[in-house]
ZADO-1210 file (C-alpha; in nm, 4 decimals, padded with zeros to 6 digits):
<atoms>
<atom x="07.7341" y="37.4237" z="04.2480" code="UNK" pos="1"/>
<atom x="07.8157" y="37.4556" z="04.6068" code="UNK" pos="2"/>
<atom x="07.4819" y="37.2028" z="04.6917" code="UNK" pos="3"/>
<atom x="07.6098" y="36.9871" z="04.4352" code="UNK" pos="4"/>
<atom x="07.9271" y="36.9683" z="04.6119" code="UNK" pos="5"/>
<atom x="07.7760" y="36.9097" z="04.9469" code="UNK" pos="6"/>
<atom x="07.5476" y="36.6424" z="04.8167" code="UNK" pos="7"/>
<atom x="07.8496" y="36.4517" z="04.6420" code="UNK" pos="8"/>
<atom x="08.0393" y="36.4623" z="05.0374" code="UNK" pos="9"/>
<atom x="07.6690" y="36.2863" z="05.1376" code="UNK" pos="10"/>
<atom x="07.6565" y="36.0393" z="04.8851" code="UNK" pos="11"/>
<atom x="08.0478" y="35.9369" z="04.9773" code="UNK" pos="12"/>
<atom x="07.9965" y="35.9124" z="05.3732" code="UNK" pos="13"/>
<atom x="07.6749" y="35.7074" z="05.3266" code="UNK" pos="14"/>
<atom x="07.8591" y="35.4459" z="05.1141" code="UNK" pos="15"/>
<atom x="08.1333" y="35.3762" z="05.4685" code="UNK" pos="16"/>
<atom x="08.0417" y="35.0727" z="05.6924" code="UNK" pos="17"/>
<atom x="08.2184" y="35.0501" z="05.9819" code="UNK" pos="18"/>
<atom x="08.4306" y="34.7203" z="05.9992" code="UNK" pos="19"/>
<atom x="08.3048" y="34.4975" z="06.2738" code="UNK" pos="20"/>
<atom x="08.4602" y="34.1949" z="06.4592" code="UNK" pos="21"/>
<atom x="08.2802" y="33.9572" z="06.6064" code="UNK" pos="22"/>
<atom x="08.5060" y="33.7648" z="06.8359" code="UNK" pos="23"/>
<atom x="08.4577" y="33.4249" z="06.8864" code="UNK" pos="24"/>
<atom x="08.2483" y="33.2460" z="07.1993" code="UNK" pos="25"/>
<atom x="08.5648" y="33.1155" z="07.3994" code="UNK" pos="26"/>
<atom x="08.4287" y="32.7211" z="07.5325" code="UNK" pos="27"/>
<atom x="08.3879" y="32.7330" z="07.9324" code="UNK" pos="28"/>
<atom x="08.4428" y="32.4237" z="08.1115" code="UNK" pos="29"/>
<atom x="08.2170" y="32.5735" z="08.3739" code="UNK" pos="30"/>
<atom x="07.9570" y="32.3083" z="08.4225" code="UNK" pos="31"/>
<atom x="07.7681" y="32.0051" z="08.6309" code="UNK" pos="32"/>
<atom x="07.7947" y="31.6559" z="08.5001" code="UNK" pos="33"/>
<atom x="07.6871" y="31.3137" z="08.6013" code="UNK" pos="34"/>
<atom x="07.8723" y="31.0204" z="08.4297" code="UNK" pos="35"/>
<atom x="08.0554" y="30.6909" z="08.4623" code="UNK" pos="36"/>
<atom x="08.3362" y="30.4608" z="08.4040" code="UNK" pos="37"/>
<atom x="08.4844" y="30.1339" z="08.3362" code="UNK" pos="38"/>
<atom x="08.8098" y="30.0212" z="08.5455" code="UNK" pos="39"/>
<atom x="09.0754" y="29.8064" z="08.6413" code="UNK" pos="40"/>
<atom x="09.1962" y="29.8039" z="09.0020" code="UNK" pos="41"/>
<atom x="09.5175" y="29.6506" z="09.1644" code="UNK" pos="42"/>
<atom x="09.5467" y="29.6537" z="09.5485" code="UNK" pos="43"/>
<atom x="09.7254" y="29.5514" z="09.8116" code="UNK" pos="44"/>
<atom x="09.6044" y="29.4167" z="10.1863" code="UNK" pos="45"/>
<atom x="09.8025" y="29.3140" z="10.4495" code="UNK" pos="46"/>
<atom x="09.9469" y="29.3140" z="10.8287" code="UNK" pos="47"/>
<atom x="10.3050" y="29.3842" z="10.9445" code="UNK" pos="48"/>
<atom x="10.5614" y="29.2352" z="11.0583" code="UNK" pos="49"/>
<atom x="10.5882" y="28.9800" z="11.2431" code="UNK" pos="50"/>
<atom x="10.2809" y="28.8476" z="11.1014" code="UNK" pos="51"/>
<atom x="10.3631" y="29.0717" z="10.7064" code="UNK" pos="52"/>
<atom x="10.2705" y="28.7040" z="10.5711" code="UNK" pos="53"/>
<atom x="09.9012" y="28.7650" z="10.5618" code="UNK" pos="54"/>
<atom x="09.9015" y="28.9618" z="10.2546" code="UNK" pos="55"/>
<atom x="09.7098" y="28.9815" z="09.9558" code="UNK" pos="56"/>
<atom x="09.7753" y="29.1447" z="09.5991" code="UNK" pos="57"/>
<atom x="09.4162" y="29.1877" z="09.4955" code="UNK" pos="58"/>
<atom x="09.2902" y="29.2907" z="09.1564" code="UNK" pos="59"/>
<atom x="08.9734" y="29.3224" z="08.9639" code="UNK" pos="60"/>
<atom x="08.7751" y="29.5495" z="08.7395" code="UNK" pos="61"/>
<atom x="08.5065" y="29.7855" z="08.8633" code="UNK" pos="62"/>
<atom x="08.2504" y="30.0318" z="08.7604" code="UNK" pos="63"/>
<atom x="08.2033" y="30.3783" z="08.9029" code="UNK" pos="64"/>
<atom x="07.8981" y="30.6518" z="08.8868" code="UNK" pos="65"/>
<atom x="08.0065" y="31.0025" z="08.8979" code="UNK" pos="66"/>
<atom x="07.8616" y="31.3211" z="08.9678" code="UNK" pos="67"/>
<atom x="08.1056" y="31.6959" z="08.9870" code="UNK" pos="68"/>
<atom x="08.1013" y="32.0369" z="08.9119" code="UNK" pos="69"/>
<atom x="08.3392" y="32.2311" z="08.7429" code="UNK" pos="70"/>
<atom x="08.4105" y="32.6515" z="08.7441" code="UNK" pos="71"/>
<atom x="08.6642" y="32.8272" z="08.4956" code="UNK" pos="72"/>
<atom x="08.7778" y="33.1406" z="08.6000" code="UNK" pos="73"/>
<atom x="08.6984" y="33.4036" z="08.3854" code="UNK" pos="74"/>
<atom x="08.9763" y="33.5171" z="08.1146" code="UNK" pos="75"/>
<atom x="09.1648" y="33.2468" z="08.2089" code="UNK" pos="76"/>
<atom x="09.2812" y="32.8443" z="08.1380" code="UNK" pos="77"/>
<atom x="09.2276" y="32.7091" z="08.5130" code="UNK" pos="78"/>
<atom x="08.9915" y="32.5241" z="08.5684" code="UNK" pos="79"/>
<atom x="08.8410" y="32.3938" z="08.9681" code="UNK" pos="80"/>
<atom x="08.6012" y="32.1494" z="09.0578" code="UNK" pos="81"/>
<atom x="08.4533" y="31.8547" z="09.3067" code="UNK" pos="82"/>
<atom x="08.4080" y="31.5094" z="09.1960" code="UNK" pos="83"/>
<atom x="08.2013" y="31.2343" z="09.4103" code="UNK" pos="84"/>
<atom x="08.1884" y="30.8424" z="09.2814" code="UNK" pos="85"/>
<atom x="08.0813" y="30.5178" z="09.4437" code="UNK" pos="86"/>
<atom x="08.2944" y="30.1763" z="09.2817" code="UNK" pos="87"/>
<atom x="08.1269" y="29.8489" z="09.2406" code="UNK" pos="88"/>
<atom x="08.4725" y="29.6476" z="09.2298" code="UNK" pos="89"/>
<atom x="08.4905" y="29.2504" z="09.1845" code="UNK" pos="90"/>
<atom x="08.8601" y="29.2548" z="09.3765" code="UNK" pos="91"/>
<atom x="08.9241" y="28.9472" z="09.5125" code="UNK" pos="92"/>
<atom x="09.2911" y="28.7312" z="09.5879" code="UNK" pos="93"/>
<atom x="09.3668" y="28.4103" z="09.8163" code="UNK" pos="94"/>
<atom x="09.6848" y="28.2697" z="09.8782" code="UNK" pos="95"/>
<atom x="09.8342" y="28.0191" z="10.1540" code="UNK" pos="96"/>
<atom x="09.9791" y="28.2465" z="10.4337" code="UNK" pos="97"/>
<atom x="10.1182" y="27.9768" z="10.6313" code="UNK" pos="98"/>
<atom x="10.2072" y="27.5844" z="10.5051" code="UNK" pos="99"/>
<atom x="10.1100" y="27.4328" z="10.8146" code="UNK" pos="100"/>
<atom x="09.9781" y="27.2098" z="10.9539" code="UNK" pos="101"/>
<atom x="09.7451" y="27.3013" z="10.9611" code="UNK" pos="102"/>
<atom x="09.7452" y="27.5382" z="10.6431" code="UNK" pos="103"/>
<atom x="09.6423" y="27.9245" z="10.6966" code="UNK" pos="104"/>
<atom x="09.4516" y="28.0470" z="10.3650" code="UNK" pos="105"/>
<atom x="09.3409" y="28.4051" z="10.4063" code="UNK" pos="106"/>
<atom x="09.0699" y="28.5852" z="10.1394" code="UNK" pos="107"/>
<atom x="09.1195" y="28.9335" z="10.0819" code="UNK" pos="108"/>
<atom x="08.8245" y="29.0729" z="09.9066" code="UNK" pos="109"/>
<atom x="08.7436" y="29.4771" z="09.8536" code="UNK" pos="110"/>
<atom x="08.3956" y="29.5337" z="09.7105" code="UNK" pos="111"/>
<atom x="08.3613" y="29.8764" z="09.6944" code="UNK" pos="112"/>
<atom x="08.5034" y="30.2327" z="09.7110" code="UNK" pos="113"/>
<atom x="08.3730" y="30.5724" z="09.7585" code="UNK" pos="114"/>
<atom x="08.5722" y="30.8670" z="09.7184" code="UNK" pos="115"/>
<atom x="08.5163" y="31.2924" z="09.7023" code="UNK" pos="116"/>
<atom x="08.7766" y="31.4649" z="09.5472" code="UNK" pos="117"/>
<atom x="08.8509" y="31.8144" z="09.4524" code="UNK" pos="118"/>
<atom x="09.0163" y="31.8828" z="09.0702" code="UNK" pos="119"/>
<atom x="09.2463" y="32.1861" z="08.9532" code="UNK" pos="120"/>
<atom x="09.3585" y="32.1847" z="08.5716" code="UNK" pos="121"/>
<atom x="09.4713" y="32.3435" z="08.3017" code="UNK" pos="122"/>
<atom x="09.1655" y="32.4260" z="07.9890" code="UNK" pos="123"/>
<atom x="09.2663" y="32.4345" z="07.6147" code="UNK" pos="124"/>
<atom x="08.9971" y="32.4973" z="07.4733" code="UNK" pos="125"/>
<atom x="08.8004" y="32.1427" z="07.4951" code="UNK" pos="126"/>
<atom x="09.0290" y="32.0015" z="07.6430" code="UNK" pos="127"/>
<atom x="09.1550" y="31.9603" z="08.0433" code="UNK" pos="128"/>
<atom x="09.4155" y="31.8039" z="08.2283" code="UNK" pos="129"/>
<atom x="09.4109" y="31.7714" z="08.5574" code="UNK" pos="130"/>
<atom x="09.4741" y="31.6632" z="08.8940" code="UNK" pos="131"/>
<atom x="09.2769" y="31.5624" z="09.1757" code="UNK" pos="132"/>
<atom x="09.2796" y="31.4426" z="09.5268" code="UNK" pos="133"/>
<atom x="09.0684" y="31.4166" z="09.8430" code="UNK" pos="134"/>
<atom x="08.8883" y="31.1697" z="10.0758" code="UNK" pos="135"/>
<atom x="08.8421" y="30.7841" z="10.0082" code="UNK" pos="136"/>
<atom x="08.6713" y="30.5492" z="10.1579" code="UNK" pos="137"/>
<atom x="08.6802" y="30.1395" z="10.1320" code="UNK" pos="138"/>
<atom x="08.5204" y="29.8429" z="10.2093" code="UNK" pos="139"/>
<atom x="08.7985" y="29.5294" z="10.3197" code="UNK" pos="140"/>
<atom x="08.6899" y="29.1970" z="10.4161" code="UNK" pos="141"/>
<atom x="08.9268" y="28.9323" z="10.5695" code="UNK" pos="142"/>
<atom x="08.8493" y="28.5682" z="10.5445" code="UNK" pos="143"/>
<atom x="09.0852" y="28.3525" z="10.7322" code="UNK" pos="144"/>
<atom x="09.0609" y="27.9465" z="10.7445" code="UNK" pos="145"/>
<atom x="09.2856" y="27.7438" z="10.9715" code="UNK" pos="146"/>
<atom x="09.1775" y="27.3852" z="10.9532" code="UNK" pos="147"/>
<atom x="08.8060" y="27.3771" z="11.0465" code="UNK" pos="148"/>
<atom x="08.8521" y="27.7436" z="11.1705" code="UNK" pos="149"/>
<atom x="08.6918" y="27.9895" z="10.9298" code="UNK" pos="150"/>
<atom x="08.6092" y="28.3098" z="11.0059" code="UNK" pos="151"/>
<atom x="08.5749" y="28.6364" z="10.8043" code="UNK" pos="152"/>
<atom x="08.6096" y="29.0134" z="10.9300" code="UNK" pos="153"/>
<atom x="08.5039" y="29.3224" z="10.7487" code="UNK" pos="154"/>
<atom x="08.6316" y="29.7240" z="10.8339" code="UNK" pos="155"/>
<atom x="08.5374" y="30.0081" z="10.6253" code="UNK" pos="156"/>
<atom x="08.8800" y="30.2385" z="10.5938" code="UNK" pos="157"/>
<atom x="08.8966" y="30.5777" z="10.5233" code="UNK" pos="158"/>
<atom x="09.2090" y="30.7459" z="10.3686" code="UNK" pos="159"/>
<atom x="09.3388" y="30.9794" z="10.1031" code="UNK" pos="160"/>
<atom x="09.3549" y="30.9318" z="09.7179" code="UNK" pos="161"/>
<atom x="09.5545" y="31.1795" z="09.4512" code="UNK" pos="162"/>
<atom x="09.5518" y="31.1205" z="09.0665" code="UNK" pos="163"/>
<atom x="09.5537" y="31.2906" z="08.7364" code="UNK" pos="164"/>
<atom x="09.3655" y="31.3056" z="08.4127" code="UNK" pos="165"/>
<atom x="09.2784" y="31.4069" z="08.0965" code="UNK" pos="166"/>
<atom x="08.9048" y="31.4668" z="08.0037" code="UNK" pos="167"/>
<atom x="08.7901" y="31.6579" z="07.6213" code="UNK" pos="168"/>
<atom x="08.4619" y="31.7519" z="07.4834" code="UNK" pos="169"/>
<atom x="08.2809" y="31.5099" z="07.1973" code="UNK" pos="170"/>
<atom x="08.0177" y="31.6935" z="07.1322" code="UNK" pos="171"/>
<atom x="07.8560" y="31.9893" z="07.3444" code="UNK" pos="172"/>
<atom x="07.7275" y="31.8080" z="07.6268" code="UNK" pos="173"/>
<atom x="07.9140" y="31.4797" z="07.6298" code="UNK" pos="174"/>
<atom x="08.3364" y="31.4208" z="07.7415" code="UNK" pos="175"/>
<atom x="08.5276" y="31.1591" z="07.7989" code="UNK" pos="176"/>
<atom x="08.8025" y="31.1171" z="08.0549" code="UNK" pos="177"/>
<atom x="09.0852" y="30.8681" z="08.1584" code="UNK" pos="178"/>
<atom x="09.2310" y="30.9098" z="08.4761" code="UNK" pos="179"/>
<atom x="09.4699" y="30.6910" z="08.7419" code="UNK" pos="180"/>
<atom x="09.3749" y="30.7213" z="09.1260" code="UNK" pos="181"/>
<atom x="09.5941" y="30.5971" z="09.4151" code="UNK" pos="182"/>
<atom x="09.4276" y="30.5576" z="09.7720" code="UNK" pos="183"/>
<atom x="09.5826" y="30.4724" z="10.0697" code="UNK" pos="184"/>
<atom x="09.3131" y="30.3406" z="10.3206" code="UNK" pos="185"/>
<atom x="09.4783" y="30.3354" z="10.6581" code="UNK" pos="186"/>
<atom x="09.4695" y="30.0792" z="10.8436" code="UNK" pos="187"/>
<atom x="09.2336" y="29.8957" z="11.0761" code="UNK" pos="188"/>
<atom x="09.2307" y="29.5944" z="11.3202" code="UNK" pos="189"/>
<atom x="09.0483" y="29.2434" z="11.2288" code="UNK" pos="190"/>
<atom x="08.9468" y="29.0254" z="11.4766" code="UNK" pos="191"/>
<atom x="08.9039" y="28.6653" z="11.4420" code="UNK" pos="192"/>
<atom x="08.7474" y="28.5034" z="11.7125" code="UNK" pos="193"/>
<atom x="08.9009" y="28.2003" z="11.8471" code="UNK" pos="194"/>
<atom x="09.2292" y="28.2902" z="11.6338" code="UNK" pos="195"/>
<atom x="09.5723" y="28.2089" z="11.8304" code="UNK" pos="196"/>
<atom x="09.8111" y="28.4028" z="11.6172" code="UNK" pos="197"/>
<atom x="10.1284" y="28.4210" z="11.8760" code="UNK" pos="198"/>
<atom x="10.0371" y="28.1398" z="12.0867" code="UNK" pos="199"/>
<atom x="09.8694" y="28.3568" z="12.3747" code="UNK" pos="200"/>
<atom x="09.5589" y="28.3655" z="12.2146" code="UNK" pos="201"/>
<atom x="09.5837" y="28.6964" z="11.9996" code="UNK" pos="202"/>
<atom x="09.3223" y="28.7389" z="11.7615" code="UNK" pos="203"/>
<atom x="09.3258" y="29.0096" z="11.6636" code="UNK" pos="204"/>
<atom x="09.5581" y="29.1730" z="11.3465" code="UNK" pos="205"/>
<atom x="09.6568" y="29.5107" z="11.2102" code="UNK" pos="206"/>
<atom x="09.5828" y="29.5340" z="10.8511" code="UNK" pos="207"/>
<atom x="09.6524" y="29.8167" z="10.6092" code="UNK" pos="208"/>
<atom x="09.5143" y="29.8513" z="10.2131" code="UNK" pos="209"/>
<atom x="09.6124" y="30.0187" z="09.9283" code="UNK" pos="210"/>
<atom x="09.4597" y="30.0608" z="09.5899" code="UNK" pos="211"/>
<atom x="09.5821" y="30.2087" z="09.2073" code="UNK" pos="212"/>
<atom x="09.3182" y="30.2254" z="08.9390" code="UNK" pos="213"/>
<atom x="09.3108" y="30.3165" z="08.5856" code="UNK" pos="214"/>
<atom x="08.9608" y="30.4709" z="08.4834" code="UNK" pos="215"/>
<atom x="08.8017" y="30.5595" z="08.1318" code="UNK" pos="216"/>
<atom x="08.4659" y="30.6926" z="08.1307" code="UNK" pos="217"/>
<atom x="08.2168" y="30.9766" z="07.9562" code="UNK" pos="218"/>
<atom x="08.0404" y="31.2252" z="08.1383" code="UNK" pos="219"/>
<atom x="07.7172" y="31.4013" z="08.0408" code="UNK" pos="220"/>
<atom x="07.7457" y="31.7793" z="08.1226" code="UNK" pos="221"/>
<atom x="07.4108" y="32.0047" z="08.1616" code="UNK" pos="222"/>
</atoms>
């Protein structure tokens, strides 16, 4: 009887399974990418005063390769990272700076940008916003015609840029992003040869640039 009993206590423990939870993979935003994106740029070139009348509101769209890496800390939402992109722009404004005679007509043109950035955001799950903000740099090229005169000077300025985005997963290895980016470039002197701005024969002028763009893109993650 007393086997019986002991065999019955058997039967009844082998019949338990442990309950087991199997907690879900959390997504990690840590990860390289290369991508790129489509935008529309409005800037702003010009000297000051007394000569703030050589100015130029120039806009255009552009396109922009990417490259970045991004690290989530463990257990937790933030999310840091580096971005690097090159802009192919098509920005280009002229205007009459000075009736004349003879008429002044200066050509502010900005083909390209270049720009490394670091990012810091906030992960839920596929989805980050974020802010960014580092080094940019930009080409600016001058054209100024006075009568017969016409001469064109080009600087490459390096400033600052800041911005913010949002960027969520479509499927595992692709996102897409929108973001807005404002640079100031510093500014830089342009010489014009042969230029009499004041009379004395300066030819040379201070001018300053400033850019805002409005990105959307998709990067491919790896």
């Amino acid at each position: 009887m007393m086997a019986g009993l002991f065999a019955g206590q058997a039967s009844a423990a082998d019949l338990f399974v442990p309950q087991v939870i199997i907690e879900p993979e959390l997504f990690s935003w840590t990860t390289c990418y290369v991508g790129a994106d489509i935008e529309y740029n409005t800037g702003t070139s010009g000297s000051t005063f007394p000569y703030s009348d050589y100015n130029n509101d120039v806009t255009g769209p552009g396109f922009s390769p990417r490259a970045g890496c991004d690290y989530q800390l463990p257990d937790s939402p933030i999310v840091l990272g580096v971005v690097t992109e090159l802009s192919i722009q098509n920005q280009r404004a002229a205007s009459v700076v000075v009736a004349g005679p003879p008429a002044q007509t200066l050509t502010t043109t900005f083909p390209w940008d270049a720009g490394i950035r670091v990012r810091a955001g906030l992960a839920a799950d596929k989805a980050l916003f974020y802010i960014t903000g580092g080094l940019a740099i930009a080409s600016v090229s001058q054209n100024l015609v006075i009568g017969g005169f016409d001469q064109t000077a080009t600087n490459t300025h390096v400033g600052w840029a800041v911005g913010a985005g949002v960027e969520a997963f479509v499927t595992d290895d692709i996102s897409l992003f929108a973001e807005y980016i404002y640079s100031d470039l510093g500014t830089k002197n342009y010489t014009f040869p042969g230029a009499n701005f004041d009379g004395a024969g300066l030819d040379t002028l201070p001018f300053f640039a400033r850019n805002h763009a409005i990105k959307v893109g998709a990067n491919f993650h790896f």
